[in-house]
N, C-alpha and C positions, 0 to 999 in steps of 0.2 A: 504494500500500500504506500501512498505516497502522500505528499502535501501538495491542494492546491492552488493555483498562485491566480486569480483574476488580474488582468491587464487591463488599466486605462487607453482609450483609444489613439491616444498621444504617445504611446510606448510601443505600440502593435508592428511597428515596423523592426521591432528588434525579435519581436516573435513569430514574423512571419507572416502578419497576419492575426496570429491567435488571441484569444479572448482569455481564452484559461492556456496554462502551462501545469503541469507538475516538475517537483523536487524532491531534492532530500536536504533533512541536515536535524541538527541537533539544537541549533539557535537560527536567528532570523537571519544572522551575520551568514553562516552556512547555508543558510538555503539562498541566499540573493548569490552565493559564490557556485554555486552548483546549479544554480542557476544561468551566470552567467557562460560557464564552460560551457553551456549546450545552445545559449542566445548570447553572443556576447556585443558586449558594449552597455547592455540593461544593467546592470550592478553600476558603472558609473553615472547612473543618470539619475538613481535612487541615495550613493551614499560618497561621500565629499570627500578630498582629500586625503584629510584630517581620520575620515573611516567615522563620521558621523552622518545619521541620515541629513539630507537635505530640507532645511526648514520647509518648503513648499511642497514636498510631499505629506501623506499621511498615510500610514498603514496600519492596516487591523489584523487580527487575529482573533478568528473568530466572535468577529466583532468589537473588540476590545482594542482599543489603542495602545498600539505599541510603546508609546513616552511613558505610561503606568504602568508597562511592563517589564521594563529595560532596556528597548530602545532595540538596539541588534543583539544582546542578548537575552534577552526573549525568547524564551523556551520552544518549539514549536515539535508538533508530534506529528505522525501517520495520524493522515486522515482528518486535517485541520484545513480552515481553509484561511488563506491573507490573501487580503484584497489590499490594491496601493491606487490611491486618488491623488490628483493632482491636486494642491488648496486651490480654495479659489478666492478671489479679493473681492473688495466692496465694491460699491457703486455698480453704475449700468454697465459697464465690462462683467463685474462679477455676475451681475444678477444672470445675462445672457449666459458666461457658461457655467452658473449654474444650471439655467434649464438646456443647455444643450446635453450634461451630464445626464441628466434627467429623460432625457430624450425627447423633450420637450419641448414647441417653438417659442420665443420669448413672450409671444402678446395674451398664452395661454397656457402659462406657467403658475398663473395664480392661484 
């Protein structure tokens, strides 16, 4: 069994396409690197440098935010799923890809 991974549609080009991917690993840090050997270039565009996530991302575990988890050490198991969302800003930029996330056109997002 595996974990796995929902892709933002702004990331899809590093998957091929894909919507979902599966991984392995034992923390969040391991599965975005065993991730990357099979998509690579995606592990840099989720975590910095420095090896911290990128403030404009967000990613869940099992719904849960990874920052009240520990971040990329963050435990993750078979058969979990992390989803990773791009943030989004305020005002009418935000609001729109808000509802584009959403799937939604802006004038009926409400």
């Amino acid at each position: 069994m595996a974990i796995e991974v929902r892709i933002p549609t702004i990331l899809r080009s590093y998957t091929g396409g894909g919507k979902t991917v599966e991984g392995t690993g034992d923390t969040l840090g391991d599965l975005l690197s065993d991730l990357d050997s099979k998509h690579s270039g995606l592990r840099g565009r989720l975590v910095t440098d420095q090896g911290a996530l990128h403030r404009f991302v967000n990613v869940y575990i099992n719904d849960e935010d990874v920052r009240f988890l520990g971040s990329l050490d963050a435990k993750v198991s078979d058969g979990d799923t992390v989803t990773i969302l791009p943030a989004v800003a305020g005002g009418a930029f935000g609001f729109a890809a808000a509802a584009a996330l959403l799937g939604r056109s802006p004038v009926t997002a409400r």
